[in-house]
C-alpha positions as CSV (number, residue, x, y, z in Angstrom):
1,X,1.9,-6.8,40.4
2,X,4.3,-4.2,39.3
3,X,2.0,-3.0,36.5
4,X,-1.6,-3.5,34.9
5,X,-2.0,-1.7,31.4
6,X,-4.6,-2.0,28.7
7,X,-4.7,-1.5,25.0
8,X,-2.6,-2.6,21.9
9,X,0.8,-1.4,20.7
10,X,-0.5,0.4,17.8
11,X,-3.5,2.6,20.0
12,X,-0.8,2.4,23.0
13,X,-1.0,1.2,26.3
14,X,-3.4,2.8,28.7
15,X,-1.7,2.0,32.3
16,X,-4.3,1.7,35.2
17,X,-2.4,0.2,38.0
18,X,1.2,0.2,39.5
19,X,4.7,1.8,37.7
20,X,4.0,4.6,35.4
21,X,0.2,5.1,36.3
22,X,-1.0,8.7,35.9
23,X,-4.3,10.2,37.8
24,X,-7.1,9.6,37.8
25,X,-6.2,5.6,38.2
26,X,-5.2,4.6,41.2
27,X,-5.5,1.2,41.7
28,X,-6.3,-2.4,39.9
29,X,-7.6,-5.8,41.4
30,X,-7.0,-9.0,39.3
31,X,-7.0,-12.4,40.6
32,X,-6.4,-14.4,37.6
33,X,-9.1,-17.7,38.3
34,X,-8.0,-21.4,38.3
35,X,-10.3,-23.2,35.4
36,X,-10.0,-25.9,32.7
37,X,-12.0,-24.2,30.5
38,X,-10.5,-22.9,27.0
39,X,-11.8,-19.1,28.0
40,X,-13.1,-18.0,30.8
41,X,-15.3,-15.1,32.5
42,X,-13.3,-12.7,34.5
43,X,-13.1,-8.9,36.1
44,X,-10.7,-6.1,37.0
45,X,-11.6,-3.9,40.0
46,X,-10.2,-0.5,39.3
47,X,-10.1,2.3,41.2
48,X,-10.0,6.1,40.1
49,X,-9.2,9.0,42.2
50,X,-8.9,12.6,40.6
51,X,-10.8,15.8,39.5
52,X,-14.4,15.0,37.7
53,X,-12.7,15.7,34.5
54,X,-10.3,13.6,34.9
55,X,-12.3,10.9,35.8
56,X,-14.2,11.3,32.3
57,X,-11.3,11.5,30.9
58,X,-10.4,7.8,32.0
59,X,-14.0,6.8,31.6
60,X,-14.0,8.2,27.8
61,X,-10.4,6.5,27.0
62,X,-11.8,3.2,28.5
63,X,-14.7,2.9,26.6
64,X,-12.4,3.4,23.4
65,X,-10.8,0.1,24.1
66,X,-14.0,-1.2,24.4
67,X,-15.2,-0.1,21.2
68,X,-11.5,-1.2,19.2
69,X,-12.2,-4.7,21.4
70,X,-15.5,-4.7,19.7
71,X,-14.7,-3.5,16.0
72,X,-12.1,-6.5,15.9
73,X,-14.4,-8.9,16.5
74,X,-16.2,-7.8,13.8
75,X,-13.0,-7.6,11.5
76,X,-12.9,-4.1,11.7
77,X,-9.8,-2.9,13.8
78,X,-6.4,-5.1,12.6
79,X,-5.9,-6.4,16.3
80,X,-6.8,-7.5,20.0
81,X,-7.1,-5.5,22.9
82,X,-5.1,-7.0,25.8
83,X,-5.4,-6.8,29.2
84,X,-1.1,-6.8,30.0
85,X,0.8,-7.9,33.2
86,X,4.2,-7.0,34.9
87,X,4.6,-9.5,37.9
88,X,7.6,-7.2,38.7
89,X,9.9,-4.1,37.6
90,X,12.1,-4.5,34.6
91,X,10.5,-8.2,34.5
92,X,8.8,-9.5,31.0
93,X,5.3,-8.8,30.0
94,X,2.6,-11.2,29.7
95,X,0.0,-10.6,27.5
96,X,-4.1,-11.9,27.7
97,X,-6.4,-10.5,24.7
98,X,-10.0,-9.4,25.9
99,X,-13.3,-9.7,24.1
100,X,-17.3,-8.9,25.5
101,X,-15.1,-6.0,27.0
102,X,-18.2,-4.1,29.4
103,X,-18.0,-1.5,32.3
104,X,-20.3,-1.3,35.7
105,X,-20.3,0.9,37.3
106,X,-20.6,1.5,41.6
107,X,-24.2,2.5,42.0
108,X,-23.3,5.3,44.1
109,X,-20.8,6.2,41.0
110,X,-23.0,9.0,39.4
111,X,-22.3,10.8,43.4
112,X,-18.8,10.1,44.0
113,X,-17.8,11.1,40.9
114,X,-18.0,14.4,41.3
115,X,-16.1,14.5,44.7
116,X,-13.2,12.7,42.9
117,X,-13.8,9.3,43.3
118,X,-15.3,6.3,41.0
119,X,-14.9,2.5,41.5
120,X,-15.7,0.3,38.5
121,X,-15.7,-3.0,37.2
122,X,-14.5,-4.4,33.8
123,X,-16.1,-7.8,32.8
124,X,-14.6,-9.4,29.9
125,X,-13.8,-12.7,28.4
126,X,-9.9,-14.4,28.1
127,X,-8.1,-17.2,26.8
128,X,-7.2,-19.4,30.0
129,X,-3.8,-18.2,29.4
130,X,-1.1,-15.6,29.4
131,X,1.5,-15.4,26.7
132,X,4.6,-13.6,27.0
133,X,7.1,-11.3,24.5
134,X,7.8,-13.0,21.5
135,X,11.2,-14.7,20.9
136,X,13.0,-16.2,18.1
137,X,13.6,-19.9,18.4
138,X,16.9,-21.6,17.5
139,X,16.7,-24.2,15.0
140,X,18.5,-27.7,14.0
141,X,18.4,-29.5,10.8
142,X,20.6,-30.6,8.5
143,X,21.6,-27.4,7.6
144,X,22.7,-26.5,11.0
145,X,22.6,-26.1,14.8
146,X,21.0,-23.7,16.4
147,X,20.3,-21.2,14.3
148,X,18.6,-17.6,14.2
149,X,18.1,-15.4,11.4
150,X,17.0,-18.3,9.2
151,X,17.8,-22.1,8.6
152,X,17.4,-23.7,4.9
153,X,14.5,-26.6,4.6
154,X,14.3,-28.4,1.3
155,X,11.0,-30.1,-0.1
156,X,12.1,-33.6,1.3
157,X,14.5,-35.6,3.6
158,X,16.9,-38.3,3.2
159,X,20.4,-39.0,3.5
160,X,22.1,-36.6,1.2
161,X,23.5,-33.3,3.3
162,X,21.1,-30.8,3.4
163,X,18.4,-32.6,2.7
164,X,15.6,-31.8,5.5
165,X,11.7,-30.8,5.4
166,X,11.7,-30.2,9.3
167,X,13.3,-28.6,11.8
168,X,14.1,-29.4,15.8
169,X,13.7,-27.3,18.9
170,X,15.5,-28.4,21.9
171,X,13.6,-28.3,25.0
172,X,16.7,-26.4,26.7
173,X,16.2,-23.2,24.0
174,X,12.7,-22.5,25.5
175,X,10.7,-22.2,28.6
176,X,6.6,-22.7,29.1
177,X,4.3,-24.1,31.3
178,X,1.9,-24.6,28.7
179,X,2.3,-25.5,25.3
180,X,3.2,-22.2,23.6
181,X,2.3,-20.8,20.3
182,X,4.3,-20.5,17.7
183,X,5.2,-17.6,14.6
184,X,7.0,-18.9,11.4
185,X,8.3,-16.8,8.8
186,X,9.1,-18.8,5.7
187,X,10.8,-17.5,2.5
188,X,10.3,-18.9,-0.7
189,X,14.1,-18.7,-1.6
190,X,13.3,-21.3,-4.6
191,X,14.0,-19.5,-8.3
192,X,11.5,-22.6,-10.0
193,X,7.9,-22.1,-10.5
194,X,5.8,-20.9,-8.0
195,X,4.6,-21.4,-4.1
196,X,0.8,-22.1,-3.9
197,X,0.4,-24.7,-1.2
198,X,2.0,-25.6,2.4
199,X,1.3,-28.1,4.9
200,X,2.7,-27.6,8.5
201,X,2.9,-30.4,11.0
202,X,4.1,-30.6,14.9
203,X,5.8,-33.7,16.5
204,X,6.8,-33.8,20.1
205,X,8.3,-36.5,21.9
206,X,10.3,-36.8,25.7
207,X,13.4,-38.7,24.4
208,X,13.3,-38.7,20.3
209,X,15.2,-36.1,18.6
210,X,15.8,-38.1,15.3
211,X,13.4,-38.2,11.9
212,X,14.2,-41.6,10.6
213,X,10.1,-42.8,11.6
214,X,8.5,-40.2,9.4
215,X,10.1,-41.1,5.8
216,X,9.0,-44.5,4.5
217,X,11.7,-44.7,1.5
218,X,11.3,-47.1,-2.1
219,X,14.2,-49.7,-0.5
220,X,12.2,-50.3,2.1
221,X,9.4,-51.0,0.5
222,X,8.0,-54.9,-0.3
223,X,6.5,-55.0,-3.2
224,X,6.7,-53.5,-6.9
225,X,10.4,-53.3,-9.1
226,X,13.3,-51.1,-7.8
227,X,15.3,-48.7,-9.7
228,X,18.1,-46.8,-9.1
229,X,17.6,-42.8,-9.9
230,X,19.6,-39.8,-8.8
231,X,16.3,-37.5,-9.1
232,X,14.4,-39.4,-6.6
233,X,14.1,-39.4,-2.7
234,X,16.9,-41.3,-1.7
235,X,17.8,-42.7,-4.8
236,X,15.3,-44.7,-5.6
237,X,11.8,-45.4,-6.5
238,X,9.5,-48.9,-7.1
239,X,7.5,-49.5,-9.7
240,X,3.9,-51.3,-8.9
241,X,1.8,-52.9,-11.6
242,X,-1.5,-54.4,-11.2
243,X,-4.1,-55.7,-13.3
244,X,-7.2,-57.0,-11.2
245,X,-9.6,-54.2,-10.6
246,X,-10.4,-55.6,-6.8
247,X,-8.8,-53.7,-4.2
248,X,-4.7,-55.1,-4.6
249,X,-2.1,-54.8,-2.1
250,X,0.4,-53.2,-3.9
251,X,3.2,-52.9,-1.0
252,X,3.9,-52.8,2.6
253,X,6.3,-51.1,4.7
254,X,6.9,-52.7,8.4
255,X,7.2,-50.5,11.0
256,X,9.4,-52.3,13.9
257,X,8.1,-52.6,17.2
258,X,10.7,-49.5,18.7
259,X,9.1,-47.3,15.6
260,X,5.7,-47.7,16.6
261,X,6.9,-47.1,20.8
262,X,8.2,-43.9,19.2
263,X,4.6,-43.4,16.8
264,X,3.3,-43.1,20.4
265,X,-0.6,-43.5,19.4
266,X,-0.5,-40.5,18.0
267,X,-2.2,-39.2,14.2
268,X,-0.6,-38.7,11.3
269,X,-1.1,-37.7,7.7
270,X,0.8,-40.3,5.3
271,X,1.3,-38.3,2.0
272,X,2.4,-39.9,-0.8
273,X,4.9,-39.0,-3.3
274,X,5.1,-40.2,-6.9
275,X,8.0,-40.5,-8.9
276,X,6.6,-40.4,-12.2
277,X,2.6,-38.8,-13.0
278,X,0.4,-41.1,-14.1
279,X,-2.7,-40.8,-16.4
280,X,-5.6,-43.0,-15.0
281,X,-8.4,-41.3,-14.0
282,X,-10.3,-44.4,-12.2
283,X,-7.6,-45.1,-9.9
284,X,-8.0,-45.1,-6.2
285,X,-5.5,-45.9,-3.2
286,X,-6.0,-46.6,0.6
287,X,-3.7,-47.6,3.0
288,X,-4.2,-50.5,6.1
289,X,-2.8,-51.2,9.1
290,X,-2.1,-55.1,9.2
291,X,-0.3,-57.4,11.6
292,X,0.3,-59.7,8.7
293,X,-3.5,-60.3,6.8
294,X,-5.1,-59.3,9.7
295,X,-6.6,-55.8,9.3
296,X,-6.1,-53.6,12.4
297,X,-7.5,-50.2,10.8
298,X,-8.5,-49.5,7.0
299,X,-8.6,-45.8,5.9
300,X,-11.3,-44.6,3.2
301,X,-10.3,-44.9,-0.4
302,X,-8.6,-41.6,-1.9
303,X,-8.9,-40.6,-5.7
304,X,-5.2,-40.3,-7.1
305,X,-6.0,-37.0,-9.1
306,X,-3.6,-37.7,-12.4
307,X,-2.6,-33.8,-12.4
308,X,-1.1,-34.5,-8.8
309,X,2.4,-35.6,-8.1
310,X,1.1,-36.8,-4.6
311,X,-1.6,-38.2,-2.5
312,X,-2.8,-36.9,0.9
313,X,-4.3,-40.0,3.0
314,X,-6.9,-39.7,5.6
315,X,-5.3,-39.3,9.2
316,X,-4.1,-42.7,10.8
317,X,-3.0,-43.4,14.4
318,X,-0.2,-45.5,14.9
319,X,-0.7,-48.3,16.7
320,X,-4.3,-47.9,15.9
321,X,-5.6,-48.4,19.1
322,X,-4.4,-47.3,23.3
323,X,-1.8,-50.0,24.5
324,X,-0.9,-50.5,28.1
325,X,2.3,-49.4,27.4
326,X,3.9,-52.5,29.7
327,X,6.0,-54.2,26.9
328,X,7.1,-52.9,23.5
329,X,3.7,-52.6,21.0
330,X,4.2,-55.2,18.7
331,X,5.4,-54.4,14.8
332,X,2.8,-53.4,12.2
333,X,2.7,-53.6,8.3
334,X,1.5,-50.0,6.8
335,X,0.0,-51.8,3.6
336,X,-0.9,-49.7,0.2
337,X,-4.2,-50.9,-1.9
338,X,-4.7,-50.0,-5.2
339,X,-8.2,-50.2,-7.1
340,X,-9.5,-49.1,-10.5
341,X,-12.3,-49.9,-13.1
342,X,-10.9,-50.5,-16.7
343,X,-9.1,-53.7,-17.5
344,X,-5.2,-53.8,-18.6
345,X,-2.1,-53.5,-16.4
346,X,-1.9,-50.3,-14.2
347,X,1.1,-48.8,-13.1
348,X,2.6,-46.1,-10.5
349,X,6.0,-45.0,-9.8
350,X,6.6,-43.6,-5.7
351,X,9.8,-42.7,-3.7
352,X,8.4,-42.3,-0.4
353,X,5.5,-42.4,1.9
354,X,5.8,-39.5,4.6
355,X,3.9,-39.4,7.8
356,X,3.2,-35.6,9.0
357,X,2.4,-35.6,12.2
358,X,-0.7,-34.3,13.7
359,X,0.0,-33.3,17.1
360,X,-0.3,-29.4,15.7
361,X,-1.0,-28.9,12.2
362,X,-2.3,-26.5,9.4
363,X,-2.3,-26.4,5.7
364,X,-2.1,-23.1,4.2
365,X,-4.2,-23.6,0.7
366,X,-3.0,-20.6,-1.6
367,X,-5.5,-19.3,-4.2
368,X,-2.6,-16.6,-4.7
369,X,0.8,-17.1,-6.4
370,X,4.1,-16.8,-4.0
371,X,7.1,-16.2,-6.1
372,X,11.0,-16.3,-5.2
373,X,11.8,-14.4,-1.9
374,X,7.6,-13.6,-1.4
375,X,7.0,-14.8,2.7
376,X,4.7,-16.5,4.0
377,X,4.1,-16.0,8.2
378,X,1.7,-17.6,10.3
379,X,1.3,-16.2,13.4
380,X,-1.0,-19.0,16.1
381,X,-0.7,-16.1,18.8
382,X,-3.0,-13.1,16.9
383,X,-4.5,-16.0,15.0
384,X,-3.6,-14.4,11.7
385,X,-1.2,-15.4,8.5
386,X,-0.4,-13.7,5.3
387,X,1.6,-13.3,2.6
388,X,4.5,-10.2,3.0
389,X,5.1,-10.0,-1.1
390,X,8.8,-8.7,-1.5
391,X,8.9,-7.0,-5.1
392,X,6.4,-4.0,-3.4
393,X,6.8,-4.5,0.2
394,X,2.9,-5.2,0.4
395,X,0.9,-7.8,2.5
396,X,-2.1,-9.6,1.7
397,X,-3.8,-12.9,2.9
398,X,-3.1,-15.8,-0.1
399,X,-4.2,-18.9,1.4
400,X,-6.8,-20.8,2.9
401,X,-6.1,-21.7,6.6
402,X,-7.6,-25.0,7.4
403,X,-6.2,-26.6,11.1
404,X,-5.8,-25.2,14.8
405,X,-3.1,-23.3,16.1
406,X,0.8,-24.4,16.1
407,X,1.5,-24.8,19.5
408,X,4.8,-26.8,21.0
409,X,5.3,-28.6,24.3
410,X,7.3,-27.8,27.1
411,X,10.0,-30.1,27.8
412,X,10.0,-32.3,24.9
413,X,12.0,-32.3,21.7
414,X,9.7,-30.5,19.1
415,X,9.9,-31.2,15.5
416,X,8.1,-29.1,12.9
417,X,7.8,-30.7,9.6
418,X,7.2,-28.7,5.9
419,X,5.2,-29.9,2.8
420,X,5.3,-27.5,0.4
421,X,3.3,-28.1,-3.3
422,X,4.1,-25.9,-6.0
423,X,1.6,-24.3,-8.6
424,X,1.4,-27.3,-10.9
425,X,0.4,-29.7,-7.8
426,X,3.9,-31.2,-7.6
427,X,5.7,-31.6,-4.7
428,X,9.5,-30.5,-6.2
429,X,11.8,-32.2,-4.0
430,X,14.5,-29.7,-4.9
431,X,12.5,-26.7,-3.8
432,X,14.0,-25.0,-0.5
433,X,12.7,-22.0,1.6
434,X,14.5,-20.1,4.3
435,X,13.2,-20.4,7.9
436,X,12.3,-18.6,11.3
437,X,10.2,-19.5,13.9
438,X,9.6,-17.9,17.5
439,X,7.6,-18.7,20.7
440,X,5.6,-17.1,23.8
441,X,6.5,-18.4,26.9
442,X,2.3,-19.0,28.3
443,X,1.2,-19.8,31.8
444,X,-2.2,-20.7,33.2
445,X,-1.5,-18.4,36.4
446,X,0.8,-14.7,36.6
């Protein structure tokens, strides 16, 4: 190991092994443990050599990192203490942060102290990881091809240019042995109204690179009236009316056998988008799983909020349940129900069904506004978001994070989709934002 160091970049880096070390350290230990445990329990074996003083020196700037480790657990230092690696010179640093920091000491310490030499130990708790410098990720949308410095999304995808809520990362951009964690940096480069909420989801596949699957569009649809509109998704929407106040199927998409291959069992969010507001406030929606009438898996009912211009559905798997995988699964019908209690003809205007994936998602609730060029930045390595507010150049946390960290796979096309709701609960289709995103290469073992 070419060098060990301790600390943060804003206290600085404390080196106690290997290139750059200063008396009295001499010497560090680490054997990073095998485990498939989330965190585990590890030590450093360090070993000073110097003048008593400067022995209590080391021992005095140690236990300062212990106390900044312990402060930020209790929200009261900004960040992490980490324990950082060097395999070798002029090679990248990897990067592990440390809680339960605690020192023991040699119990012959107190006498070989004084004649200029002190072994300790430093127990502490890690992630089961190692993460290394941050670097920006190129992107690909409709908007381009690998980009850096930022790549437009819009508040929806379909077929005209430009028109794309996600992004893709090639697997031959990156590098991990572990799913990594990712930092985006998203502008609010719309003029309209204002930013409040945004929900982030993570979709990784082996072969698929394409987006088709996730957008259920009105021509699709079976069921309900179609009409032609240039200010809907796609260009069109469908009207359903119903009168019975049983649960009604109101309209059914079929997902084709190579769809739901490519759905791979995995979850997803299906958010609904509505043309037009309605006014009831009885209604309720669900959606089914069917192979034909028969029912493979029924989500709960949802209350269609009237001052909402969408609908979030519970998660769904698709296909609903493990396959052996030894033929192609067979087709599905995603089927929408509709219910309500008053009498007379009910009606409700939609362009599209989306399905965010689940493989790594968030949704960022704000309780504060976010106006044009105001930044939100989510950052699954520190664990911390906020909102960077352009006009004074301040920070401050806006939103609500509900969801784990964003993490991408190795190997695998990654695609990171964007929901973003504005402050009157509308989903603006026209709204864009400007985007960056960057990764830590992570290993299990340095």
């Amino acid at each position: 190991m070419n060098q060990i160091a301790i600390g943060d970049v804003s206290a600085g880096w404390l080196v106690l092994s290997g290139q750059s070390v200063a008396p009295p350290f001499k010497r560090a230990a680490f054997s990073s443990i095998f485990s498939e445990a989330d965190v585990v329990d590890d030590i450093l074996k360090l070993s000073l050599e110097g003048t008593s003083d400067l022995i209590s020196d080391a021992l005095a700037a140690l236990e300062k990192v212990r106390q900044r480790a312990a402060a930020y657990g209790q929200a009261a230092y900004p960040m992490p203490q980490y324990l950082r690696f060097q395999p070798v010179d002029e090679g990248e640093y990897f990067y592990t942060p440390i809680s339960d920091l605690h020192i023991e000491f040699n119990p012959e310490g107190f006498t070989t102290h004084q004649t200029g030499s002190l072994r300790i130990l430093l127990h502490f708790t890690r992630p089961n990881y190692f993460d290394a410098e941050q670097v920006e990720l190129p992107l690909t949308n409709r908007n381009g091809t690998g980009v850096t410095g930022g790549i437009t999304i819009r508040n929806h995808t379909d077929y005209h240019a430009g028109h794309d809520s996600s992004v893709l990362i090639d697997p031959d951009d990156w590098e991990s042995a572990l799913p990594a964690s990712i930092r985006f940096v998203l502008e609010n480069s719309y003029a309209s109204g204002i930013l409040k909420d945004v929900l982030v989801g993570v979709y990784h596949h082996p072969t698929n690179d394409e987006d088709e699957i996730f957008f259920l569009n009105a021509p699709d649809l079976l069921g309900g009236t179609q009409t032609y509109s240039a200010s809907a998704i796609n260009d069109y929407y469908h009207t359903l009316a119903w009168s019975a106040v049983d649960w009604t199927a109101l309209g059914a998409w079929t997902l084709a056998s190579m769809d739901v291959r490519l759905y791979a069992g995995k979850a997803y969010r299906p958010i609904l988008h509505f043309f037009n507001a309605h006014a009831y406030d009885d209604l309720y929606l669900k959606v089914q799983l069917q192979k034909g009438t028969n029912i493979l898996w029924s989500g709960d009912a949802v209350f269609a909020d009237p001052s909402h211009r969408y609908l979030l559905f519970p998660p769904l798997r698709i296909p609903p349940v493990q396959l052996l995988g030894e033929d192609l699964p067979h087709h599905v019908d995603l089927v929408i129900y509709g219910q309500h209690e008053a009498s007379g003809t009910y009606t409700i205007s939609i362009d599209q069904l989306f399905l965010l994936p689940l493989d790594a998602s968030a949704s960022f609730l704000g309780f504060f506004d976010m106006n044009q060029d105001d930044i939100l930045i989510d950052d699954s390595f520190r664990e911390l978001h906020n909102v960077h507010y352009t006009t004074n150049g301040a920070e401050t946390v806006a939103h609500l994070r509900q969801g784990g960290p964003l993490l991408i796979a190795p190997g695998e096309y990654n695609r990171v989709f964007f929901f973003m709701i504005n402050g009157d609960n509308a989903a603006d289709i026209l709204r864009t934002a400007s985007l960056k995103m960057y990764y830590r290469k992570r290993v299990r073992l340095l």
